[in-house]
N, C-alpha and C positions, 0 to 999 in steps of 0.2 A: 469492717473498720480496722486499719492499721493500729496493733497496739504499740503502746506511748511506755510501755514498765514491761521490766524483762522480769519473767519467771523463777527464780533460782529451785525452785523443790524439780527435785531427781524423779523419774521416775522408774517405780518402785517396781513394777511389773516384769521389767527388760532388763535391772541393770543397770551400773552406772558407765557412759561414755563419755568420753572426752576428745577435744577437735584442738588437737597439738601443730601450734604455729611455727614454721622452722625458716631458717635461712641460712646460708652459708654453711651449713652443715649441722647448725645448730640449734637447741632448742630454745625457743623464744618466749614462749607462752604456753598456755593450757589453759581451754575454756571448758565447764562442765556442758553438757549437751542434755538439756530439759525438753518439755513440750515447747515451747515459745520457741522460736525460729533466733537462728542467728544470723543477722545481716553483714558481711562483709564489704568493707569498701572504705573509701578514702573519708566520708562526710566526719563531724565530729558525734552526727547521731548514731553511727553505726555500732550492733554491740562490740564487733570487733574492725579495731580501725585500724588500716594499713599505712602503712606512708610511703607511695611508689605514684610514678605519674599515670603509669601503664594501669593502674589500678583505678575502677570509673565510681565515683561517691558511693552509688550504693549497687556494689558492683556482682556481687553472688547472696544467695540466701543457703543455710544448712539448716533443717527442723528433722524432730524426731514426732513419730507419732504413740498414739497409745500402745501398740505392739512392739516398739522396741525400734522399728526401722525408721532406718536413717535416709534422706530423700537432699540430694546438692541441686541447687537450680541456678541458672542463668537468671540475672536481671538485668536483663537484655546491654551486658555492660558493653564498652568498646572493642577492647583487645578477647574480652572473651574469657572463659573457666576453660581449662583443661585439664584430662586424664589421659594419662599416656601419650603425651604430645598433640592428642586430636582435643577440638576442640567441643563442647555439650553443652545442652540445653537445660539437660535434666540427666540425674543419673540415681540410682539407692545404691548405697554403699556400706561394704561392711568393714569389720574390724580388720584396720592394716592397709584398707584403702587410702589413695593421697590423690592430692587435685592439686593443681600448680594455679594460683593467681599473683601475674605481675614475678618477682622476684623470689617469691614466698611459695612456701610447700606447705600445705595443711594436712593430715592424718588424722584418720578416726581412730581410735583405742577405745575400746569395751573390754569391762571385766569378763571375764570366765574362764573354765576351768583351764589348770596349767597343764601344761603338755609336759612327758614323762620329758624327765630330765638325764640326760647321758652325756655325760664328762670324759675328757681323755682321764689314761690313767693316772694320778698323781700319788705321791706319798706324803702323808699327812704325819711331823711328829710334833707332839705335845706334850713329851714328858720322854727322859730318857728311856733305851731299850722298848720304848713304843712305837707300833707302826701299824696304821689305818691303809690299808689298801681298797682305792675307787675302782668304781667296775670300769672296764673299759668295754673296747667292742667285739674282743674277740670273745666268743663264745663257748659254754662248757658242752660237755656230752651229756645229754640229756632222749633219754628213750622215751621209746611211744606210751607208756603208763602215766608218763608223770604230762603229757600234752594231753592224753585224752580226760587224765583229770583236770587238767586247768579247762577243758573245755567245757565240760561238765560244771564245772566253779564257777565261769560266766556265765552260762547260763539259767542257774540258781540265782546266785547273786540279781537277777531281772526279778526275778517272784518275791523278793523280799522287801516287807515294805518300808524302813526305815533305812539311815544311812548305820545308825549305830547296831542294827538286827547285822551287815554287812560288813563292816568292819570285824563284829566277833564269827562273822560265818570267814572271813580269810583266816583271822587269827588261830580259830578250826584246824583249817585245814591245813596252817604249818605244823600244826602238833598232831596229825592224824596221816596213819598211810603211809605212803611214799615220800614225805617232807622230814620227818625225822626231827621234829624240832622238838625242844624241851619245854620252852615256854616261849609264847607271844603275847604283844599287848600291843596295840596303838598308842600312839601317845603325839602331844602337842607341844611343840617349843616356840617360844616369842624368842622373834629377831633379834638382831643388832646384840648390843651389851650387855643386854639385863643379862639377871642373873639364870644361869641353867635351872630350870625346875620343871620338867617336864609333866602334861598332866594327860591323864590312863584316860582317851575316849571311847573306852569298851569296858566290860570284865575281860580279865585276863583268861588265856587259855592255857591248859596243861596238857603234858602229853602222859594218860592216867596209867598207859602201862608199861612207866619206868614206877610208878609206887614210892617215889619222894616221898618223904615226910616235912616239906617244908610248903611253902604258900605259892600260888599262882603265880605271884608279882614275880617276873626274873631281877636278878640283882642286876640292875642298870651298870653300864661301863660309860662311865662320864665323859669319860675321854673319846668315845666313838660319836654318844650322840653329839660332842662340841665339833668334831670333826663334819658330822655332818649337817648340822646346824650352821657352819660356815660356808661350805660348797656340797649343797644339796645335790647327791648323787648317791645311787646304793655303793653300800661301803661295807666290809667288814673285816673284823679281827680275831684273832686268837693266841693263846699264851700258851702254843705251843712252842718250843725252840725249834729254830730248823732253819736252812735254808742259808743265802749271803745278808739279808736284811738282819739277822739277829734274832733275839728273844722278842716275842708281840706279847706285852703284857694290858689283860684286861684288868679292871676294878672289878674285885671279888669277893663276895664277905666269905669269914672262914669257911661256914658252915657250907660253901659250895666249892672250897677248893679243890682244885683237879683241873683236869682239862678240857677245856671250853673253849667253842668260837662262837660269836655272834653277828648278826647282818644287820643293819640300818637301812631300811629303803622308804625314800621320800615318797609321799602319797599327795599329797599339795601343798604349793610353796605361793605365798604371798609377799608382800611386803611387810607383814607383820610378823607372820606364822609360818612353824615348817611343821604338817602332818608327817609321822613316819610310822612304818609298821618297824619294831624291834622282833625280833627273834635270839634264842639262843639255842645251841646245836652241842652237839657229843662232838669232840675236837675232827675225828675224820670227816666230816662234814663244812669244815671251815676252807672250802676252797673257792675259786672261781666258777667252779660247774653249779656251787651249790647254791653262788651269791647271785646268778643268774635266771635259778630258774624262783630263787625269791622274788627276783625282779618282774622276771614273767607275770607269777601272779598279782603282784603290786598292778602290773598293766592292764590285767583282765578285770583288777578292781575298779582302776580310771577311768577304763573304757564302759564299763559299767552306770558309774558314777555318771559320766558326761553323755550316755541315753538316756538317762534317767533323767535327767537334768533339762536333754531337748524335752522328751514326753512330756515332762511336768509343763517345760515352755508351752506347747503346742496347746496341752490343757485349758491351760491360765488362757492362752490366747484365744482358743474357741469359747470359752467363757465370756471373754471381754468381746467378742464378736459379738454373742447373743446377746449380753447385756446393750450394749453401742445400736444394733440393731432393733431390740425393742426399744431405746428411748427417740430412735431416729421414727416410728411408726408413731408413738405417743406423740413428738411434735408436730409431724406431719398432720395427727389429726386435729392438730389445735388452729391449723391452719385453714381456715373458710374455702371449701372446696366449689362451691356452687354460691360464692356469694350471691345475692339478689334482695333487693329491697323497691316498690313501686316507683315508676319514677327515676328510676338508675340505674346503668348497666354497668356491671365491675367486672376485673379478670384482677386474679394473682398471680406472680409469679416468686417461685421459692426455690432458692436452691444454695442450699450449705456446700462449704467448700470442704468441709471434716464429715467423717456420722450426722452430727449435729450440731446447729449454728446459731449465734449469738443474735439471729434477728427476730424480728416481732411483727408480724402483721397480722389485722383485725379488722372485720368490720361488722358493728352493733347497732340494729335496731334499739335508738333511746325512746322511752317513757314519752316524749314532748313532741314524737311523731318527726325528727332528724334523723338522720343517718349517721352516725360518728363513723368515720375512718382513722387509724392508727397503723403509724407505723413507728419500729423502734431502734436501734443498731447499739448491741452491747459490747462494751469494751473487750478486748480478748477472739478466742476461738473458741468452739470445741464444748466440752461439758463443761466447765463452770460459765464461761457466757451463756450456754443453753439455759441452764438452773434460775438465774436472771430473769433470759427471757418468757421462760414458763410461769414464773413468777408473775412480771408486768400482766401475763394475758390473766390469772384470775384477781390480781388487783384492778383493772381496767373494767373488768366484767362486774365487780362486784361495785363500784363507783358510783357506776350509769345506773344499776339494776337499785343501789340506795336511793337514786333519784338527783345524784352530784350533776352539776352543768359542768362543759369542756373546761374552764379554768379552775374549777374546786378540785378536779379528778387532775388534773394537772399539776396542782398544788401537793394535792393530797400525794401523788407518787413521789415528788419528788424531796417533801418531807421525812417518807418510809426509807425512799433509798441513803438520802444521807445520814438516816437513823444507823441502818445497816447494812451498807455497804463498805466493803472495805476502800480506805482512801485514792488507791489507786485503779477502781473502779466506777466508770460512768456512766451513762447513757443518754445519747442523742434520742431525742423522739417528734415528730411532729401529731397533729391529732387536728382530726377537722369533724365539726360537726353541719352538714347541710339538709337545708328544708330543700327533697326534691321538690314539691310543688313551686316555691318561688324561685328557688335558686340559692337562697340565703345563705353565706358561708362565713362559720367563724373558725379563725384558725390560731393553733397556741404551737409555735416551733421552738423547742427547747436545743438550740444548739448543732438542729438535723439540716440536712441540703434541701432548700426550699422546695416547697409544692409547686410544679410547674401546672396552668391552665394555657391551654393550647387550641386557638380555634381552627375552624378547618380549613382554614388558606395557610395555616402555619405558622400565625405567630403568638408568641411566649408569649406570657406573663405572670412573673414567679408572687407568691405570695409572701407572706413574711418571714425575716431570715436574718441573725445577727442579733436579736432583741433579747432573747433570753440565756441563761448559760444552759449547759445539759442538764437534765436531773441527775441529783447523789450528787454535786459541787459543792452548792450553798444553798442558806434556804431563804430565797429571796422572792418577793411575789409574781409571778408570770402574767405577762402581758398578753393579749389575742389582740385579733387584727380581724376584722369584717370587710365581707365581698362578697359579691354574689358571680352565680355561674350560670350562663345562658345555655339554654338546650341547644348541642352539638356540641360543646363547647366541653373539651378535654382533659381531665384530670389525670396528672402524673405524682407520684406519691415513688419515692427511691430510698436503697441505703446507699453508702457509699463505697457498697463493692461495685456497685455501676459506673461512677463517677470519677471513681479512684481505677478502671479497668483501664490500661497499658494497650498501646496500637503496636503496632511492630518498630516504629523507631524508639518508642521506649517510652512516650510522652504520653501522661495521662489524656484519659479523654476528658475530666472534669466537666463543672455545669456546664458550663458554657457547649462544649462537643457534645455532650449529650442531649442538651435542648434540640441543637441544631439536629441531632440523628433523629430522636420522636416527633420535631417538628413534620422532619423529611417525608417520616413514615406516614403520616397524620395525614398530611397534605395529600400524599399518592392514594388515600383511601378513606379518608372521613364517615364513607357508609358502609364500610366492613364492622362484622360484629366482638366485641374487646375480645373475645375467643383469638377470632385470627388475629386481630392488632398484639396482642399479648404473645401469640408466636411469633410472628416477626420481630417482636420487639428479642426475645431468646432468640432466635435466628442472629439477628444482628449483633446481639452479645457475645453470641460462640464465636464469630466471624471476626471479631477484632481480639478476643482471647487466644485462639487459634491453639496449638498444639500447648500452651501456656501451661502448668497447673495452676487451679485456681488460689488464689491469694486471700480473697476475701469471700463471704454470703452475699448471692444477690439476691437481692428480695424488691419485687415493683410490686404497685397498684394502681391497675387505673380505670378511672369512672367517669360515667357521660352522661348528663343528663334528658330524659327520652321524654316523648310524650309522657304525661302519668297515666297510669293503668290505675283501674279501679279496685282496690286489695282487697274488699269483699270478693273478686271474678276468680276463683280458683283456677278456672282453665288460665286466665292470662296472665295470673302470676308465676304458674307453669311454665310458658312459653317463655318469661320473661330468663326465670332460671335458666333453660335449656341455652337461651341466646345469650346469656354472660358465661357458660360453661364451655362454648361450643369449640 
């Protein structure tokens, strides 16, 4: 079932993405990128609407799935979705990717981690005889000790298991060895204007064998981190005199006066937030070679950071695999494999378009010696329409088995669901209860695509359809409708992923095309057993879906009524099974 209510909650697993609308060079829009799919195209229902002729009503679809990935598809518009001038059917795309429909450029943007930032060199002053020097790109001398320790740094940094254990193993390692630093700390500064107040997301580290007598904390240079809190790039200074730039004066309380330089290197920058690792150093240390190989390890940290980040991804995702996996095995067995009841031959067919799918199908031996059939189509995709519809099957089950006839259990559901369901969720259902012996058939259709009976020269005769709303709308009384079904004489029971399935020129197949396809089939074979009519019937659905991904669950049922078998004769109710399974 096509849903009617767009999703807005993020998901939380992957990420947040966004599907940025541009034209003319400029930025137009920004839509967040949930589960629910976003339909692009001219109509007024579409979630995002274009205004271009070249643009066809509902012209592309973009959906994300549970793992994070993003999936562009053609709906089979006129002029066509294109990437990179060619035109596509279908594509997964990632962060940075663009599609061109009509006039318009669309881009995906997903958060994650920021790529090390390198600025040409600039000079930054904020205060007379002050001067912040940005790294550039020419590089200092740097020997093989201080490489083969950063090598060794990255690779620690893997075994460690928190991000804050790793921030104090860098902050380490400038105070240890070949770095020469006095004191380090990470620390976090909020964006824009607020006010400076940087906060330590480590313990600080010391270098123990200079034997200070004063605290861990270095005395912050205000004036550096605002420097670099504005154009996030390793930066540093020092209050040494020297040079044509003048005196570089840091903020220094008394009790560390003398000479001093310090480094500023950004570790992650948002839009909120700039991580940075601080350092301070003995003044011959305050040079270019020295602010570079801080930088170096800053990288060995992000690079750190950003495997650690996939791994965790990968984790999370194999998790959600196996959870997705076992609930798709859990549906699947809720689904009548071998249906058979005396008197009737049935075939199912199921097949979710996600893991698992918002459809319902049943079929129950009643108390009163009928066969109930049910089928149901819940609003949405995916696992919360699953949750639904696993729902429906043990309320359905428990109805029949209290002894409820097809309109109290119909009633009854649809009580439960507008009790608790949420408003903007419903469900179509139809549900038939038939005596094979006479034929006798009452049917209660709640807002679903009618029961088709189909005899074997081929023609229709849909049952009831329009009389009642969905269940979970209103709770209004439910009407049935009495018929009876003659032996050979064909039951089709659908959701409307079949209904609603797209031919190649774009045009649904609805009732109507789909009567005529089962009539068709029905007619070339009336004495084949629903086993085979039930693959043909999938045959013929792949065969008009084609290379397509799937849009909706299709879920059929169908039933024929046969000679009656005598249900005490265990061999022939055997047989009966084998020939609805076949």
């Amino acid at each position: 079932m096509s849903d009617s209510v767009s999703n807005s909650t993020g998901d939380s697993s992957s990420g947040v993405a966004w599907l940025c609308v541009r034209a003319g060079g400029h930025e137009l829009d920004r839509i967040r990128l949930s589960r629910e799919p976003v339909i692009i195209g001219r109509s007024k229902s579409a979630t995002l609407q274009l205004d271009d002729e070249r643009i066809s009503r509902r012209h592309a679809e973009i959906s994300r799935d549970p793992l994070g990935r993003i999936t562009l598809r053609d709906l089979g518009s006129r002029n066509g979705t294109l990437i990179d001038g060619q035109t596509v059917t279908e594509a997964e795309l990632s962060s940075g990717d663009s599609f061109a429909i009509g006039a318009f450029e669309l881009c995906v943007i997903t958060e994650g981690a920021q790529p090390f930032v390198k600025a040409k060199p600039t000079t930054v002053a904020d205060a007379p005889n002050t001067r912040y020097s940005t790294f550039g790109a020419k590089a200092g001398r740097i020997d093989t000790t201080h490489l083969n320790t950063l090598t060794d740094f990255a690779h620690e940094l893997l075994t460690l298991p928190t991000r804050r254990a790793r921030l104090e193993r860098l902050c380490h390692l400038m105070v240890d060895g070949a770095f020469h630093g006095r004191r380090a700390v990470a620390l976090r500064m909020a964006r824009g204007d607020s006010e400076l107040t940087p906060q330590a997301l480590c313990t600080p580290a010391r270098n123990e064998r200079l034997k200070e007598d004063y605290d861990s904390m270095p005395r912050l240079s205000r004036g550096l981190l605002s420097a670099v809190r504005r154009q996030p790039a390793p930066t540093f200074a020092s209050n040494v005199t020297g040079g044509k730039g003048g005196g570089v004066e840091l903020s220094i309380a008394p009790e560390q006066a003398g000479e001093q330089a310090a480094a500023a290197v950004p570790l992650r920058v948002d839009d909120e937030s700039v991580d940075v690792l601080y350092v301070s150093f003995p003044p011959q240390f305050g040079t270019v070679e020295w602010l570079t190989l801080v930088a170096l390890a800053a990288q060995q940290y992000q690079h750190a950071e950003s495997t650690i980040a996939v791994q965790t991804q990968a984790t999370r995702h194999a998790a959600i695999e196996r959870e997705l996996s076992q609930a798709r095995e859990i549906q699947q067995r809720l689904v009548p494999r071998y249906p058979s009841t005396p008197g009737m031959e049935i075939a199912i067919g199921f097949e979710p378009c996600k893991w698992v799918g918002g459809d319902y199908v049943d079929v129950v031996s009643n108390h009163d010696g009928r066969t109930v059939l049910v089928i149901a189509d819940v609003t949405g995709k995916g696992l919360p329409a699953a949750l639904v519809a696993s729902e429906l099957h043990a309320m359905v089950r428990a109805f029949l088995r209290a002894g409820a006839d097809l309109t109290t259990m119909m009633n009854g559901l649809n009580e439960h669901l507008c009790e608790y369901l949420d408003d903007r969720i419903f469900v179509t259902a139809a549900a038939l209860a038939i005596d094979p012996l006479t034929g006798e058939v009452e049917c209660v259709n709640a807002g679903h695509p009618p029961v088709l009976c189909i005899d074997p020269t081929g023609k229709v005769r849909p049952l009831q359809q329009a009389e009642n709303l969905p269940l979970g709308v209103c709770q209004e009384p439910m009407r049935s409708q009495h018929d009876a079904l003659v032996i050979g004489e064909l039951l089709a029971m659908y959701t409307d992923g079949l209904s609603e399935l797209k031919r190649d020129d774009g045009q649904m197949l609805c009732v109507e095309g789909l009567s005529d396809e089962l009539a068709g089939l029905y007619r070339m074979g009336p004495t084949r057993t629903l086993g085979l009519l039930s693959g043909a019937v999938g045959d013929l659905l792949d065969a008009i879906q084609g290379d397509r991904a799937a849009e909706d669950d299709r879920t059929f049922l169908l039933g024929r009524r046969v000679a009656a078998v005598d249900s005490s004769d265990p061999e022939a109710t055997g047989n009966s099974a084998a020939a609805a399974g076949s």
